[in-house]
C-alpha positions in Angstrom: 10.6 -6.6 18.2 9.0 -7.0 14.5 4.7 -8.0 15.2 2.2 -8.4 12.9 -0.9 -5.8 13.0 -3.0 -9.1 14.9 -0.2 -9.0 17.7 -0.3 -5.4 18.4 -3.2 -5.7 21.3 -1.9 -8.7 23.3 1.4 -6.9 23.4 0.2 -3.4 24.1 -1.5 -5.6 27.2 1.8 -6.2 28.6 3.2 -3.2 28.5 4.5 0.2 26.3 7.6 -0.3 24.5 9.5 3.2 24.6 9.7 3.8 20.6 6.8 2.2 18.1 7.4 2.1 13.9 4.2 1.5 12.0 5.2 1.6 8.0 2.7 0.6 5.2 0.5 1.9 2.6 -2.7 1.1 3.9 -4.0 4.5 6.0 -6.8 2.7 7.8 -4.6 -0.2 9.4 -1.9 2.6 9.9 -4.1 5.1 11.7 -6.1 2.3 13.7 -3.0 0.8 15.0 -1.2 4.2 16.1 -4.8 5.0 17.7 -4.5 1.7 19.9 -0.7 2.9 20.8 -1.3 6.2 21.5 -5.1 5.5 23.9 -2.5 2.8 25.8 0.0 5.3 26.2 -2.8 7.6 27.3 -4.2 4.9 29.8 -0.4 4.5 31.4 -0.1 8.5 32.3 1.5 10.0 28.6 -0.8 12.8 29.2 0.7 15.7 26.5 1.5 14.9 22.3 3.8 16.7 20.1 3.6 15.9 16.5 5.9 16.1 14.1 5.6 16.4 9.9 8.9 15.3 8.5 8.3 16.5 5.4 11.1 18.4 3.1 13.5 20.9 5.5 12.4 19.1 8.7 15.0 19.2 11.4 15.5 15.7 13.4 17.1 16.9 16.1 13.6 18.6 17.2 12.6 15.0 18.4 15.5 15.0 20.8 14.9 18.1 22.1 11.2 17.3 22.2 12.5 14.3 24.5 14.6 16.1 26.5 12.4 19.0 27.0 10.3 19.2 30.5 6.9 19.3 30.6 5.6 22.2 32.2 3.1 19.8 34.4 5.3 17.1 34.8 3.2 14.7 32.6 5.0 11.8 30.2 4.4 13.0 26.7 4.4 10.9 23.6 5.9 12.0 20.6 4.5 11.6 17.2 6.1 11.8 14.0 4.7 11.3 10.8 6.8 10.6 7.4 4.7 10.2 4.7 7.4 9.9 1.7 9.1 6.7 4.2 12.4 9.3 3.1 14.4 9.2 6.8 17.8 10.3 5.2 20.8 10.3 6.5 19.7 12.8 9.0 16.6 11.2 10.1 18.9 8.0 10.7 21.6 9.5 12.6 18.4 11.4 15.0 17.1 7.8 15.3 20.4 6.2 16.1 20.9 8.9 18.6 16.9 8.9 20.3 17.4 4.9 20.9 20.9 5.2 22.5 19.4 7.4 24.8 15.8 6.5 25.9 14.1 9.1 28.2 12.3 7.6 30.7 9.2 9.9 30.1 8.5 9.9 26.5 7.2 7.6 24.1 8.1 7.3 20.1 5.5 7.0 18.0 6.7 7.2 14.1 4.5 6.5 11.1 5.5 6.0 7.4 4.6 5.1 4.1 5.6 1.9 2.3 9.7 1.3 3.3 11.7 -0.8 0.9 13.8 -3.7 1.4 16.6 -1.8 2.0 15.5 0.5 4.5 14.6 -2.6 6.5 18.1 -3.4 7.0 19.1 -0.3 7.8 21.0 0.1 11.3 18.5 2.4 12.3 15.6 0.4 11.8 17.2 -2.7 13.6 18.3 -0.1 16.8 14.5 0.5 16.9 13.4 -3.1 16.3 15.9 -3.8 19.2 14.4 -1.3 21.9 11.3 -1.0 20.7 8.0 -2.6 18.2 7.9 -2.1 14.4 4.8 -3.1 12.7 4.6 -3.5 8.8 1.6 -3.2 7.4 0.3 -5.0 4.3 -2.6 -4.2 1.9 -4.9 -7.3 2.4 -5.8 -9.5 -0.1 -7.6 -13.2 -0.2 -7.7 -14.9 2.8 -6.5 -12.1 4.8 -8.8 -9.9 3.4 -11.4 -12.4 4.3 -10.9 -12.6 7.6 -10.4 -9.0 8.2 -13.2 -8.5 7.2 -15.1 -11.2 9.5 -13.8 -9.8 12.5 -14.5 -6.3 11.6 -18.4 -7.9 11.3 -18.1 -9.8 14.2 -17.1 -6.7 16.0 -20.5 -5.7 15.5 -22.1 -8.7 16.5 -23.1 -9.4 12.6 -22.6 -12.8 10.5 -22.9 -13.5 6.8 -22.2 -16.6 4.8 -19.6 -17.6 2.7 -21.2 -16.6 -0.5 -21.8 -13.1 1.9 -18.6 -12.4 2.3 -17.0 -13.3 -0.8 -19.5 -10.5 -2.3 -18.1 -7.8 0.3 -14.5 -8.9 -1.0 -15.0 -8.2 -4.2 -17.0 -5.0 -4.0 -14.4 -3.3 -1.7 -11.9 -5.3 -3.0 -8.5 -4.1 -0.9 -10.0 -0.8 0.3 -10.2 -1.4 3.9 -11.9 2.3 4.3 -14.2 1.3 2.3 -15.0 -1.7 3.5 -14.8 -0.4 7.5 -17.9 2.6 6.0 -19.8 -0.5 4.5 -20.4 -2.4 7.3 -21.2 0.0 9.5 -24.0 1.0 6.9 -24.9 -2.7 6.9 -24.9 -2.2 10.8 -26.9 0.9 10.5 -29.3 -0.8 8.3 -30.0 -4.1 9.4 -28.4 -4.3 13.2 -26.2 -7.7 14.8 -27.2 -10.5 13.4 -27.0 -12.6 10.5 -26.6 -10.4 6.7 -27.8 -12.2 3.8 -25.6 -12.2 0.3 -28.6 -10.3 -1.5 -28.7 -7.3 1.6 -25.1 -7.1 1.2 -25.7 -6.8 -2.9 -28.4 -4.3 -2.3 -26.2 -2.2 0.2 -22.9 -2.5 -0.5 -20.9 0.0 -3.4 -18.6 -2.0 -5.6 -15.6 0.4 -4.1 -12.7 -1.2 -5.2 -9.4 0.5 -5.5 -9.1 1.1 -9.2 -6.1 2.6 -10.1 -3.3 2.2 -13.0 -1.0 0.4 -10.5 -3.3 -2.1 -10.1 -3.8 -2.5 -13.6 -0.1 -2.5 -14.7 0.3 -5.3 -11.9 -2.6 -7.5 -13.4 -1.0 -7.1 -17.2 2.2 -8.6 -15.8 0.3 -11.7 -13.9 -1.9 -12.0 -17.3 -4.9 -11.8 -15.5 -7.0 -11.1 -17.8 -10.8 -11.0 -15.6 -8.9 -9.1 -13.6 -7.5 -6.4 -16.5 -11.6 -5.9 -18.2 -12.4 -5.2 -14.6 -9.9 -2.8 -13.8 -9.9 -0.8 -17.1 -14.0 -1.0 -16.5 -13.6 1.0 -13.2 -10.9 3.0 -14.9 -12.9 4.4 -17.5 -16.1 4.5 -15.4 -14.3 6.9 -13.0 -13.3 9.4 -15.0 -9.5 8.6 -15.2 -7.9 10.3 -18.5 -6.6 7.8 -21.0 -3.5 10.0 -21.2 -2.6 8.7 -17.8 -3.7 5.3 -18.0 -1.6 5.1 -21.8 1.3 6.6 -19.9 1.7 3.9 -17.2 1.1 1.2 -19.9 4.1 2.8 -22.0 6.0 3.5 -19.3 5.8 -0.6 -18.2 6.3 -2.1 -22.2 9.5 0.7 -22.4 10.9 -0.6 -18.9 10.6 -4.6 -19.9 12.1 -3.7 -22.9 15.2 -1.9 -21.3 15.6 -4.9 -18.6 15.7 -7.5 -21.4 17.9 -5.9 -23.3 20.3 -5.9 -20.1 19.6 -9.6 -19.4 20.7 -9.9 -23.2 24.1 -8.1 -22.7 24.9 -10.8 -19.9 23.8 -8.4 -17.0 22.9 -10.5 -13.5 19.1 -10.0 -12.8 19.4 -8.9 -9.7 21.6 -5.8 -11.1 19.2 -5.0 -13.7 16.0 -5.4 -11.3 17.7 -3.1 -8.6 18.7 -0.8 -11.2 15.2 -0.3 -12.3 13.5 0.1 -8.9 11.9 -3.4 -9.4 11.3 -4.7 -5.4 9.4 -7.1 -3.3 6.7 -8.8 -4.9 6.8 -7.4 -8.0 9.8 -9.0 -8.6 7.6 -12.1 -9.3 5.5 -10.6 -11.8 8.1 -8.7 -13.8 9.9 -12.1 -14.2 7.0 -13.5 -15.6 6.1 -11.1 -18.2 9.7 -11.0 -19.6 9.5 -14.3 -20.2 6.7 -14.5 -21.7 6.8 -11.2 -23.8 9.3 -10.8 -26.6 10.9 -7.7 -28.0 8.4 -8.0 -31.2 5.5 -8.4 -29.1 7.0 -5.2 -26.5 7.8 -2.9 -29.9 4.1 -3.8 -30.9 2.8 -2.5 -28.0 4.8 1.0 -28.1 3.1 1.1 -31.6 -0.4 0.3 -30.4 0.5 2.8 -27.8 1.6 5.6 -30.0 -1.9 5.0 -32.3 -3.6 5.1 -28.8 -1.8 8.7 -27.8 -2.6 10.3 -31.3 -6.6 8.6 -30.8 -6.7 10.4 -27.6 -5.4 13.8 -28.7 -7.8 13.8 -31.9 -5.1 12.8 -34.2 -6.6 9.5 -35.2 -10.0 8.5 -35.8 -11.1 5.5 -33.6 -11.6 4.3 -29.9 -9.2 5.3 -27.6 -10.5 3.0 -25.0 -10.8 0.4 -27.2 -7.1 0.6 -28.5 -6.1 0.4 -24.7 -8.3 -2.6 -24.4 -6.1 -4.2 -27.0 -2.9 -2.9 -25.6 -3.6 -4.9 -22.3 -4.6 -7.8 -24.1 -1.3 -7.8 -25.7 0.5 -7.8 -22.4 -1.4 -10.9 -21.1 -0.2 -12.8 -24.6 -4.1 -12.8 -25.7 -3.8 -10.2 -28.8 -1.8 -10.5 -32.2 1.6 -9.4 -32.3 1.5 -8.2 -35.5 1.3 -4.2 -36.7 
């Protein structure tokens, strides 16, 4: 049974399911929801834990025996496994396939994963454990959702702000929900339940949003531009090396490039896309920008880049921030295409 994050509680009310998948990439939402699973499981008698790393060399079939094991009290245990890389395998499939086709009665499943892809979603062992069990996908939060989020986490705490209040907070933490969780408990800590003004918010609140060259590639594709000068801002104000912010900018112009050239030869989009890795809601984006950039303007900013790399390494006299100012702007369609 697939739930949102929301639905988790209400169901958890009813009753344990015997095998739990939370996937995402957002480690507050991850670890708060396994927290709730594992206190029920705690509440219902599932007294002893064994956790599990899968990371590289793990053996699968230690869940099974794990499961089949006997506790030396006689409690229920719950077993934990955590896969960061979201890599299952063909082994961690088959030990899946195998766990779900034969449920013990005194254990409960508890995986957690990073980010899976649309494939791994229609794997048979995912829909074996979204038959006998809950998977939960978690979603960074953005807009609305972040909005709201973020209204119940203050209302949690008996605390209010207005609208112009709680757009602030959104844009200071701006998808970090860590950050925003630490926040308003210092808001808490500093000013109790009750109503927090815009301008206590201002004066307490660090602008922690999640800056990182991801980001940024994702707002040259949309052409966001606000959102690029704010990004490379926090970029450069933390410290990140232009080296690695020039690399994921040249690493984006070469990959366009190579999947327009595809489109060219009379390849199907949803070959080249696949081919490059290109899923979910970036497909959106990427269509965008290679429709709106050309080859001339994509080979002009692989030279701008080049100029950038030689700036950066002392090769070149001028700005190397500034170059990679202009580089973004090029992406977005707002600088000159001409070299």
């Amino acid at each position: 049974m697939r739930l949102k994050p929301e639905q988790l509680a209400g169901a958890l009310q009813k009753g344990l399911a015997p095998v739990y998948l939370v996937s995402g990439d957002e480690p507050l939402q991850i670890g708060e929801l396994s927290d709730a699973i594992r206190n029920a499981a705690k509440r219902a008698g599932f007294l002893e834990r064994d956790i599990f790393s899968a990371e590289s060399h793990f053996n699968w079939s230690d869940i099974n025996y794990a499961a089949a094991s006997l506790s030396i009290f006689g409690n229920r245990r719950i077993v934990d496994v955590r896969v960061p890389s979201a890599n299952f395998g063909t082994e961690g499939a088959k030990a899946l396939m195998t766990y779900c086709e034969h449920l013990p009665s005194d254990t409960l499943l508890l995986i957690t994963c990073g980010k899976l892809n649309k494939s791994s979603l229609n794997t048979r062992w995912y829909e074996r454990i979204d038959k006998v069990g809950v998977t939960l996908q978690v979603k960074p939060l953005e807009g609305d959702d972040l909005a709201r989020w973020l209204t119940e986490r203050l209302h949690a705490r008996a605390m209010h702000t207005d609208q112009e209040g709680l757009q602030l907070l959104c844009a200071r933490i701006e998808g970090n929900l860590l950050a925003g969780a630490q926040e308003i408990e210092k808001l808490y800590v500093l000013h109790g339940a009750g109503t927090v003004s815009a301008a206590q918010i201002s004066d307490a609140v660090a602008d922690s949003s999640r800056y990182d060259v991801f980001k940024l590639v994702d707002a040259l594709l949309s052409a966001n531009v606000n959102r690029i000068f704010k990004i490379l801002a926090g970029l450069q104000a933390e410290g990140v090396a232009a080296p690695v912010v020039l690399w994921a900018l040249m690493r984006e112009a070469r990959t366009l490039t190579k999947i327009k050239l595809a489109l060219a030869s009379g390849q199907s989009k949803d070959a080249v896309f696949r081919h490059h890795q290109i899923w979910d809601k970036r497909i959106a984006l990427v269509d965008r920008a290679i429709k709106r950039l050309s080859h001339d303007q994509l080979f002009s900013i692989l030279h701008l880049s080049a100029q950038a790399d030689r700036q950066a390494k002392g090769q070149e006299t001028g700005d190397v921030w500034e170059t990679i100012l202009a580089i973004c702007l090029r992406f977005s369609g707002q600088g000159a295409a001409t070299f």
